[in-house]
N, C-alpha and C positions, 0 to 999 in steps of 0.2 A: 824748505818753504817754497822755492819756485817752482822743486817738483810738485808741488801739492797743487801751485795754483795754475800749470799747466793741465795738470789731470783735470781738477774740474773745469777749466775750461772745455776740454778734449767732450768733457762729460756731457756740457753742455749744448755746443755744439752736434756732439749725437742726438741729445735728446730736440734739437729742433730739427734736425734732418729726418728724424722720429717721425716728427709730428707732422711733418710735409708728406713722407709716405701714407702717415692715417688717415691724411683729410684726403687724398687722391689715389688710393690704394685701389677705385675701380679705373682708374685711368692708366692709360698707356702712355710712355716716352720713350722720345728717342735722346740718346744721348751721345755729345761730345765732348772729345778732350783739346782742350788749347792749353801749347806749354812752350818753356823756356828754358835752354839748359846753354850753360855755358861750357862748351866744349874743351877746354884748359891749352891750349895750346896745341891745339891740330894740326900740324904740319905737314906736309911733305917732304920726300929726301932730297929733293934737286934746291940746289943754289940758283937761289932768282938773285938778277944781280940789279933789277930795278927795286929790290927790298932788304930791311934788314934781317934777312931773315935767317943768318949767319946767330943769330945771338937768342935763338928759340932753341930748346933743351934736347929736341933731336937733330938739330945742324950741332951739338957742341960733344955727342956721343961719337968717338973716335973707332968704335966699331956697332955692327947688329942694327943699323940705322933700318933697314927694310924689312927684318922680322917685328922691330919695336914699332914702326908704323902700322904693320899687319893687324897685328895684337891691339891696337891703339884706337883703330878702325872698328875693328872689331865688336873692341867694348863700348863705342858710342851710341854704336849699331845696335848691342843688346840691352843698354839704359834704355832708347829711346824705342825699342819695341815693348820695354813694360810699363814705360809711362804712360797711366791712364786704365791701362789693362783689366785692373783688381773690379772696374765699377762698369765700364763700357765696353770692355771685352774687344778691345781693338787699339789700336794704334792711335797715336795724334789725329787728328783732321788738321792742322797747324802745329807746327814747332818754330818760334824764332830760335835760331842759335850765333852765339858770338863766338869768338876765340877761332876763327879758322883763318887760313891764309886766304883761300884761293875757292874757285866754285870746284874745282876738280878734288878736292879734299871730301867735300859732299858731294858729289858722284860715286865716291867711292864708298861710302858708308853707308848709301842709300841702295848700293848694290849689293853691298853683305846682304847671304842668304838667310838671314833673320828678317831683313826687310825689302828683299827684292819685289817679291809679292808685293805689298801698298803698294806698289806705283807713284813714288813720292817723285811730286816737281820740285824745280828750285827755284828759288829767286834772289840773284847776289847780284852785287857789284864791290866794284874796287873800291876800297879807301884809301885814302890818302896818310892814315895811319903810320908813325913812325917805325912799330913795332911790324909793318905788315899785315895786323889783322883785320877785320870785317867780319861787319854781319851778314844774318841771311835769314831766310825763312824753307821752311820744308814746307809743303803739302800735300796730302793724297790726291792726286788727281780724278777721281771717281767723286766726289766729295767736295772741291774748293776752285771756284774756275775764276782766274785771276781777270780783274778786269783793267787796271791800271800799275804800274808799279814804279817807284821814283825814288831816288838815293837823295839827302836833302846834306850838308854840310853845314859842321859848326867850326864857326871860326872863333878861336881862341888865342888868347895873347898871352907870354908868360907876362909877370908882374915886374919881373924886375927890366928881361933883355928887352922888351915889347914885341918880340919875333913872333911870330906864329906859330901855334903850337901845334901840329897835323895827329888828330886822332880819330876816330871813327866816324862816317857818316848813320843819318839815321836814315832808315831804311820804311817807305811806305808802301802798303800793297792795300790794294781794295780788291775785293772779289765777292765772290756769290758761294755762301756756303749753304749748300742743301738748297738753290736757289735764290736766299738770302741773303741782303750786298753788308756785309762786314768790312771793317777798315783796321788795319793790323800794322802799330809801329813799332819798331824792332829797334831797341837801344842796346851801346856799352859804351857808357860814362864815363868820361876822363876818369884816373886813377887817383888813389889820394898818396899820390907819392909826392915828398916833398912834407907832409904831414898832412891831416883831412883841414884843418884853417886855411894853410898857405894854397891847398888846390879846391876847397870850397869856390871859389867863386867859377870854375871852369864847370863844374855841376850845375850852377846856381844857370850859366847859361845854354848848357845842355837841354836844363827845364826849361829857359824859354824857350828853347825850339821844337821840342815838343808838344808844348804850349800853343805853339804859333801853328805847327800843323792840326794838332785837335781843333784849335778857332777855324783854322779857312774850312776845315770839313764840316762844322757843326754852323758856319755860315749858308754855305747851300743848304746844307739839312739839319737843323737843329735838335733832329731826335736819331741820330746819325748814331751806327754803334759803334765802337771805338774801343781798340785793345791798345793800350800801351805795356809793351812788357821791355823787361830788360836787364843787364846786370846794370845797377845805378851806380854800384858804386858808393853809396847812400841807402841808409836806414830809412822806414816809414816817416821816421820821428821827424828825421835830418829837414834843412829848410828849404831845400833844392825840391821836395816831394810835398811838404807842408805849407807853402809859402808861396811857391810860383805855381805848381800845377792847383794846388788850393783842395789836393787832395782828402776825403774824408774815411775815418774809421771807419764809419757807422753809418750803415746807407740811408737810416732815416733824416740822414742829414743832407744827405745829397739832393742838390735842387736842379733844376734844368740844366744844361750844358754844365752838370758839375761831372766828379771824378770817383768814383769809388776804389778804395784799396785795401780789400780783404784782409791783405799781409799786416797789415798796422794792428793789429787785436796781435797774432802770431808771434810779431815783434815783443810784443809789452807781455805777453807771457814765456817770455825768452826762449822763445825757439830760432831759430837760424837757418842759411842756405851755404854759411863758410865762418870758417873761424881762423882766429890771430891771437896768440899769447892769451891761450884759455879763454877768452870770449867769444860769443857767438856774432855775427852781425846777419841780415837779412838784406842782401846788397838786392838780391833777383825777386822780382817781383811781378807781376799782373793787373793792371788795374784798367779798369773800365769807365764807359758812359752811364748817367741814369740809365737810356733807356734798354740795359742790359738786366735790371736790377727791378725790372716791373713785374707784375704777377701776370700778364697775359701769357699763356705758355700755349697760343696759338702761333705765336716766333720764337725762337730759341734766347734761354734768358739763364743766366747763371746761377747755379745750382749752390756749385762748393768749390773753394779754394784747397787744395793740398799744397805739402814740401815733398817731395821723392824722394825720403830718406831711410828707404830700405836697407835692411842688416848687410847688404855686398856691400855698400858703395861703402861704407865706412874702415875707418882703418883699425883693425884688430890687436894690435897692439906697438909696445914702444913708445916715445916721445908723443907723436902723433897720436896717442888711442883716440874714438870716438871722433874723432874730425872727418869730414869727408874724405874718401880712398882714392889721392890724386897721385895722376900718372906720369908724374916724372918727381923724384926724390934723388938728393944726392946725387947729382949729377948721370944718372941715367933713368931708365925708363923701370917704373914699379908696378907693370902690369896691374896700376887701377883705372879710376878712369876721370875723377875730373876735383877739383880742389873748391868746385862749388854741386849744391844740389841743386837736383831740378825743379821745377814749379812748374804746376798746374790748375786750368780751372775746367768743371765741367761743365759743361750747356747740356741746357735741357729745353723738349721742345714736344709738344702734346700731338701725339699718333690719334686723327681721328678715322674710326671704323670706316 
C-alpha cells in the first residue's frame, strides 16, 4: 500500500514537470542545483586536542587510519560530483554540508580529482560543538560570489543540569548566484538523543533561530530569497518545522515572508534521507521563501525537489539492506559513504535569446 502511494505520487509529480516542459518547450533554461548532504562523520587522523575528537569512528580505528580517510574523501567527492548531474549536467552551484570537523577536511575533498575542476570555495567556521563538528557550505566559484558570511550560535540549556549544551552554530552566507543575491542557511540540529520528547525542545529552539535570521533578512527585504537547508533532525511533520518556522506543504499556501517545504509531500508518502529500526525519517531537508516559488523565470525560481538516493549509496545486503551505505560500521571503516542521503533542489531561470 505505501508502495503504491509513493508510485502515484512519483507519477504525479512527473506528470506536472510534464506539463511545465509543454507550456515552455520553445523556451530556454538555465538550470541549478542546490543541495545538502550530511557528510557522516568526516574526520581527520590528527588528534586535536582543543576537541573531542578522540571519540569519532576514525580516531577509535587502532590501525589503516589514513587509507580509511583516503577512501572516505574520496567517496564524498564522488556523491557530491553526481548530485544534480542526471538533469543540469554539472555539479552543485551550492552544497551545505555538516558532519565535518574542520575546513581542511573540505579542502581536501574539494581537491579529489572528481572535483578539482569546479573550483569549489568554502565557507566554515568553528563550532563550539561537543562532538567537534560544524557546518559549511561549498560553492563553485565561477557561479556564486559570496557577499557576507556569519556563524550565529544556539544557546541551549539541558533540562535537568541547566548547563549549556555546546552544538553546532548555524551558518549564513548571502551572495550573488549568476548575479542574483540569494541567502543560504546551513543547519544541524541538536540530536534526539536522550529520546526525540526529552531533546524536542533544543529543535524547537534551533527553529527559532532560524526563524529569527529569515525575519532580520526578510526585514530589509521582504521578497528576499532564502534557503534554509539542513540535517534537522526533525521530520516535515515534527513542530520545530511545523510550528515555529510555520512551514507549509503546499506552496499554494505560502503567503509573504512564509516558507515552503517541498520535503513535507515526500515525508507523508514515506520516503526518507536516514533510517532507525526499519523506519525511514526525513531529518535533511530544503526549504525556501515565497519569492522562490513565483512563476517569473526572468530570476531563478525553483523547479524540483529530489532525495539522492541512488542504488551505490545504499547498503546491499545484511542487517542494514536498503538503508543508506554509511561509512563506518562496526567499529571500522565500510568503504560507504554516509548514514544520511542527499537532497536537492533545482533552480530554474529563462535564457533569453
Amino acid at each position: 500500500m505505501k508502495f503504491t502511494k509513493v508510485f502515484v505520487s512519483i507519477i504525479c509529480m512527473s506528470l506536472a514537470f510534464s506539463s511545465f516542459s509543454q507550456e515552455n518547450e520553445n523556451k530556454r533554461y538555465k538550470i541549478r542545483t542546490i543541495g545538502f548532504y550530511n557528510l557522516e562523520n568526516l574526520f581527520d587522523t590528527i588528534n586535536d586536542v582543543n576537541k573531542f575528537d578522540e571519540a569519532s569512528p576514525i580516531m577509535e580505528m587502532n590501525t589503516g587510519r589514513e587509507d580509511a580517510y583516503k577512501r572516505k574523501v574520496h567517496n564524498m567527492a564522488k556523491v557530491i560530483a553526481d548530485i544534480g548531474a542526471d538533469e543540469a549536467h554539472d555539479t552543485p552551484a551550492l552544497l551545505g554540508v555538516s558532519e565535518i570537523e574542520n575546513r581542511s577536511v573540505l579542502v581536501d575533498v574539494v581537491n579529489d580529482p572528481l572535483l578539482v575542476g569546479k573550483d569549489y570555495g568554502i565557507v566554515h567556521y568553528e563550532s563550539p560543538d561537543a562532538r567537534g563538528i560544524d557546518v559549511g557550505l561549498l560553492y563553485q566559484k565561477s557561479l556564486f560570489v559570496p557577499i557576507s558570511t556569519s556563524s550565529h550560535e544556539l544557546k541551549i540549556y539541558d533540562d535537568r543540569t541547566r548547563k549549556q549544551v555546546y552544538t553546532r552554530d548555524q551558518l549564513l552566507v548571502t551572495g550573488k548566484l549568476d548575479g542574483e543575491v540569494i541567502h543560504v542557511i546551513v543547519n544541524h540540529w541538536p540530536s534526539r538523543s536522550g529520546g526525540e520528547a526529552r531533546s524536542r525542545s533544543k529543535r524547537v529552539a534551533a527553529a527559532k533561530l532560524s526563524k529569527h535570521l529569515m525575519d532580520s533578512l526578510q526585514i530589509i527585504d521582504p521578497y528576499a530569497k532564502i534557503f534554509l537547508m539542513g540535517d534537522l533532525n526533525d521530520d516535515p511533520t515534527n513542530a520545530s518545522v511545523k510550528e515555529e518556522l510555520k512551514a507549509k506543504g503546499d506552496p499554494k499556501d505560502v503567503e509573504i515572508k512564509g516558507i515552503y517545504n517541498p520535503y513535507e509531500q515526500y515525508y507523508k508518502n514515506g520516503l526518507g534521507t536516514t533510517a532507525y529500526r526499519d523506519a525511514w525519517s526525513l531529518f535533511d531537508q530544503i526549504l525556501m521563501t515565497k519569492p522562490l516559488i513565483e512563476k517569473d523565470y526572468s530570476t531563478y525560481q525553483f523547479y524540483k525537489a529530489k532525495i539522492y538516493n541512488k542504488y551505490y549509496l545504499t547498503t546491499k545486503r545484511g542487517r542494514w539492506k536498503g538503508y543508506p551505505f554509511r561509512s563506518w560500521s562496526d567499529g571500522g571503516f565500510a568503504d560507504g559513504f554516509s548514514d544520511h542521503f542527499p537532497v536537492y533542489v533545482y533552480l530554474i531561470k529563462e535564457v533569453k535569446e
